[in-house]
N, C-alpha and C positions, 0 to 999 in steps of 0.2 A: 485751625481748630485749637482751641485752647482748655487745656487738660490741667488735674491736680495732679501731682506724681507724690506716692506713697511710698513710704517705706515700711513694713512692719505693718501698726496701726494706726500711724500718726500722719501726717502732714507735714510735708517739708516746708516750714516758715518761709514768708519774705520772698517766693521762689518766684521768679515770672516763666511760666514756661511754655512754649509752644511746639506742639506735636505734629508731625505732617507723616500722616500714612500713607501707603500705596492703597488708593479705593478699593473695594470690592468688585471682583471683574475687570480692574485695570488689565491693560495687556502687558505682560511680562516681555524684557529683553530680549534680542536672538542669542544673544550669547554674554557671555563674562564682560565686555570691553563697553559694550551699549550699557549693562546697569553700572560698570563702575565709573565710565561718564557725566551719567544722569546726579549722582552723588558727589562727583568733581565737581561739578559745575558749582550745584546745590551751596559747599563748604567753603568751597573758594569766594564766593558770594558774602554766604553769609561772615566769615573770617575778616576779609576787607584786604585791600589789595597792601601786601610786603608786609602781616601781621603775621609772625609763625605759628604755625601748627604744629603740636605733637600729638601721636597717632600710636593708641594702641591696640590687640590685635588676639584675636582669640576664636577662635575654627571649632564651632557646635553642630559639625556636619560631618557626612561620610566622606567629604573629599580628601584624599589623602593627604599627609602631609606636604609634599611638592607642589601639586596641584591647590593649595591653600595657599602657599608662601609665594605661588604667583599669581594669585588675585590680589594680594596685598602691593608685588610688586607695579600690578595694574592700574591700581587703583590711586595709589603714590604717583606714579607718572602722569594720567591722568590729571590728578588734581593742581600739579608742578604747572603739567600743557596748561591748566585756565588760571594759569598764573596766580597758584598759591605757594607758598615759602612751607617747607619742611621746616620745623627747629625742637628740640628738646630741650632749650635752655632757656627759660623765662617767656615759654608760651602766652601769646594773647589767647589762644584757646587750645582746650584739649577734647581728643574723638576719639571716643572706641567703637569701633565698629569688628560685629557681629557675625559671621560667616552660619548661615544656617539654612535649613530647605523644609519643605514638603513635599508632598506625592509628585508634584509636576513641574518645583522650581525649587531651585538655591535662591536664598535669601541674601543678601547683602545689608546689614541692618546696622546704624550709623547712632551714636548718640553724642552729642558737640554739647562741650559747656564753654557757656564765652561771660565772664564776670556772674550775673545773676539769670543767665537764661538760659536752658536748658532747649536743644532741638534734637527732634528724634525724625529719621528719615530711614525708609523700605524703598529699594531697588532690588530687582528679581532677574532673572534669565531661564530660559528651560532648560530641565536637565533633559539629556539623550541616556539618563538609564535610570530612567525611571523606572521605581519596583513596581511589581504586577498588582494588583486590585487585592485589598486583605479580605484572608478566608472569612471571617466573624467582623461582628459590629460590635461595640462598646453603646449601651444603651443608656441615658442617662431619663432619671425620673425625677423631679423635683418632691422634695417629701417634708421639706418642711423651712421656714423663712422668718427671721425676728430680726427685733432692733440690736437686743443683746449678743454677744459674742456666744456660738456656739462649738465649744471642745468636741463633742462626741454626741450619737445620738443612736439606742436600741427601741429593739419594734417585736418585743416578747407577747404571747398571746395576745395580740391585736391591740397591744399597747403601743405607744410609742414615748420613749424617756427622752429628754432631752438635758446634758449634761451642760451647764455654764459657767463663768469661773464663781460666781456667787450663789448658784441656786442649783436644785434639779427640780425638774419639771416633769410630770406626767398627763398625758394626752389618752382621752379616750374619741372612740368616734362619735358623730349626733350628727346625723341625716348627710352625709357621706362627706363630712369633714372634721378636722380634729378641731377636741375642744377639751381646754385643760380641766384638769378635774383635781389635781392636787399640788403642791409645791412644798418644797422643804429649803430652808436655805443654810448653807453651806461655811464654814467658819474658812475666813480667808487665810491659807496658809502664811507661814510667815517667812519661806522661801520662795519667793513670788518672781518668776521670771518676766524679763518684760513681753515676749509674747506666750502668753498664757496656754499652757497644755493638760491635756485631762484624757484619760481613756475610761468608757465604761464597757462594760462586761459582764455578761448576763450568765449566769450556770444554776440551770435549773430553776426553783421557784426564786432564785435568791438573785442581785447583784454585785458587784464591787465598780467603786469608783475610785481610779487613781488621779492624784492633784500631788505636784511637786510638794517635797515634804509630808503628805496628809492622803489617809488611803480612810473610803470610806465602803461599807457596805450594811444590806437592808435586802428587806421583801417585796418585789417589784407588786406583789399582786395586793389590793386592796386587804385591811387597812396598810398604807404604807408606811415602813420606818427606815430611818437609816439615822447609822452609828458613826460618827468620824472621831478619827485621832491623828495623832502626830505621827509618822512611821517614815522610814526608811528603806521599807520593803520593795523589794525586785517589782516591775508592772510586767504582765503575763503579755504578752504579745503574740496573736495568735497569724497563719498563715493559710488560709481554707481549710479545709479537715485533715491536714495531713501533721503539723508541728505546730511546736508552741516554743518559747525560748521567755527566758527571764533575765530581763536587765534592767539595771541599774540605772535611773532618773540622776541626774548631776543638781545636786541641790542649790535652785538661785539660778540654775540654766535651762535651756530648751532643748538639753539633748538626752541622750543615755551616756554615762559617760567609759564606756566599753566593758564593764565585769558583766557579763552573761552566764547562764547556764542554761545546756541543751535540756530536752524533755528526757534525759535520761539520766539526768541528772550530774552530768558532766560541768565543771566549771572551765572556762574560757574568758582570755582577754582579748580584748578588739579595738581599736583606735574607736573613738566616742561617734557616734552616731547620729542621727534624728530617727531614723527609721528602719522595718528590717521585711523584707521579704523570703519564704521560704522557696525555694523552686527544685524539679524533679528533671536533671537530665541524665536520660536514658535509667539505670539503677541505683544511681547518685542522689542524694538528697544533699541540698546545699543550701546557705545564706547571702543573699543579698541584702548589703548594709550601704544606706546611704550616707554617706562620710559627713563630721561637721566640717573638712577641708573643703566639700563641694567635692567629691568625686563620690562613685559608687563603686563598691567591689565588692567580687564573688568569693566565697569562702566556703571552702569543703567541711567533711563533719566534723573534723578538726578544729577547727577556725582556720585554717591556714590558705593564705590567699591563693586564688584559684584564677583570679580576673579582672578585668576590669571596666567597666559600662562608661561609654562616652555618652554626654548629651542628654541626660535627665537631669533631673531638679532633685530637690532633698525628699520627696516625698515616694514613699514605693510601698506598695501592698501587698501581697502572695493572695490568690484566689484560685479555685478548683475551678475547671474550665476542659469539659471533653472536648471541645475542637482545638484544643493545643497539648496534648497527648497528657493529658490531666492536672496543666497547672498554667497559668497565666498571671504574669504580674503587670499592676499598674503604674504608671510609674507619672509624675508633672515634667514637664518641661524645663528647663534649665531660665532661667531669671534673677531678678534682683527684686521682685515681691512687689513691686510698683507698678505690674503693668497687668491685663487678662492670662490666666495661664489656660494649659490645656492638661488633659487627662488620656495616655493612652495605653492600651494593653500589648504585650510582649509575649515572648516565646525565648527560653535561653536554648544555646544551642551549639557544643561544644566552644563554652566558654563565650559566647559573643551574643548582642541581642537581635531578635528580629521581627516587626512590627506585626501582629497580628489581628491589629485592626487600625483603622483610621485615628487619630485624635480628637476625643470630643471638648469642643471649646468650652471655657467658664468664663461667667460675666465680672472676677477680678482675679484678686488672686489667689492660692488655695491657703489656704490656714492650719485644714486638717485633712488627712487619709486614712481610713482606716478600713479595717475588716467588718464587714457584717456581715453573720453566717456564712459560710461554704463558699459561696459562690458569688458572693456581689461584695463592695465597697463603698463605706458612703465618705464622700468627698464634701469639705466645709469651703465656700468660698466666698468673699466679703467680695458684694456686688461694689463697683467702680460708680452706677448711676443711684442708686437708691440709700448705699451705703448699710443697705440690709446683710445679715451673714446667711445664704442658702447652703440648706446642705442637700444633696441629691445621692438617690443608691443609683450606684453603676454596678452594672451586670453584664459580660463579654455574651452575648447571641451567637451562635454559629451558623455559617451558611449561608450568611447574610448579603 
């Protein structure tokens, strides 16, 4: 199967690349040594016989530390027996491979660059502890789908806005589908990051639109208006009904670049950001910031570090959720933006996370996260086959 691979929002030029997945309903390995074979074979193959290989290595799973450091040693020996060459010095090819799972298998997931080709390979095995079936489902709706890139999108009195980097859009309904009924376009900021971010935000009759550099706001309800200028003001970032926190956009970047302050008006520093989730353990109220290093940690009301989340992605959202003692955060998956990501809900819990529903899959990769109202999340994802950007509300169901 031959796939484009993305970064961002472009296309890797010039790339020949071929993708080999594990099918759907494949049967997974008995154990560690049957998948790390199946991928020996695979690399040793494709590498070519006495061409060295350098292998590097990075564990996005619950396996502990040891029990990670020897799948790798498994999988090294392996590759040696089908008569491939280890080498770190002047590689014909290089492989990173993956260490990750699901509900009923660790993943072994492999990606080989050899000159201009890129090959992506899934081998599996079943875990023997596997965790028990999640209390709640994560529900996904599909709500809205266009050519152009969609930042943010609200749904105020039976409206629905949709926020893009050039325009805002309003949706009314007509015979039970949306159908635009206004448009205003949008002065392009002039600190423009290369992937484009925007939050909008509805209070009361009124909105605000945040765009790196340029904060706009207007009257969502007919006739529409909105006002934009240049600002440097804090984006309000909300967490279900419970906080709010104000940070700082990094002008010309895609993150926050750490100056916040709490809803009580406290100011705090925090290593820069992309995202922030609020969460409630036990009579704790705390922050979840997903780092631009690629890690995520917990932060008390302090800011003071409290924790640290393995195995999510940069995107995480705080939502009100009574089957998880009144707060659930979403969180993506851990990747490199080029491939389908997934969406799933959590529970923190002295200090550690724990999955409280299944992952619901998305058709690329996510763009955007955010809060809508209390209880749901709408997630932005540029589909991999149409190249459309869908945005869909997720809502954790309980009991499900």
């Amino acid at each position: 199967m031959i796939l484009p691979v993305r970064r961002g929002h472009g296309a890797l030029p010039a790339l020949c690349v071929f993708s080999i997945f594990l099918p759907r309903g494949a049967a997974s390995a008995d154990n560690l040594n049957g998948a790390a074979q199946e991928l020996a074979w695979k690399t040793a193959s494709f590498a070519g016989k006495g061409a060295p290989v350098s292998v590097s290595w990075r564990n996005q799973s619950s396996l502990a530390s040891g029990e990670a450091a020897r799948a790798r040693k498994v999988l090294e020996a392996a590759f040696q027996e089908a008569g491939g060459v280890l080498g770190e010095t002047a590689p014909a090819m290089e492989v990173r491979v993956t260490v990750s799972e699901n509900a009923t298998d660790y993943l072994l997931v492999e990606e080989a660059r050899k000159g201009d080709q890129r090959l992506v390979w899934l081998a599996s095995w079943k875990r023997t502890d596997a965790p028990p079936a999640p209390a709640a489902t994560l529900e996904k709706k599909l709500a809205w789908e266009q050519d152009e890139q969609i930042l943010d999108a609200a749904f105020p009195g039976g409206l629905m806005l949709v926020l893009s980097p050039a325009k805002l859009a309003w949706f009314a309904r007509q015979n039970g589908q949306w159908a635009q009924s206004a448009t205003v376009a949008l002065p392009v900021p002039k600190a423009w990051p290369r992937d484009a971010r925007g939050r909008l935000r509805v209070n009361g009759p009124g909105f605000q639109a945040y765009l790196p550099g340029m904060a706009c706001a207007g009257a969502w309800q007919p006739p529409v208006s909105v006002d934009c200028r240049p600002s440097q003001e804090p984006w309000v970032l909300e967490s279900g009904s419970r906080d709010m926190l104000l940070a700082n956009f990094a002008a010309g970047r895609n993150y926050f670049d750490g100056r916040v302050a709490t809803q009580a008006g406290v100011r705090r520093s925090a290593p820069p950001f992309y995202s922030a989730a609020a969460v409630e353990e036990g009579s704790k109220s705390m922050w979840l910031l997903a780092l631009a290093d690629g890690r995520v940690r917990l932060f008390d009301a302090s800011f003071e570090q409290a924790g640290e989340i393995d195995s999510w992605g940069s995107d995480v959202a705080g939502t009100d959720s009574p089957c998880a003692g009144g707060s659930a955060v979403l969180a993506t998956r851990p990747g490199d933006g080029g491939q389908p990501d997934a969406v799933q809900a959590f529970t923190i819990a002295n200090g550690a996370a724990a999955a409280l529903t299944a992952p619901v899959e998305m058709p690329g990769p996510v763009t955007a996260l955010w809060v809508s109202g209390a209880t749901s999340a709408l997630a932005v994802s540029k589909n991999l086959s149409t190249e459309k950007y869908a945005a869909y509300l997720l809502t954790v169901a309980c009991g499900q």
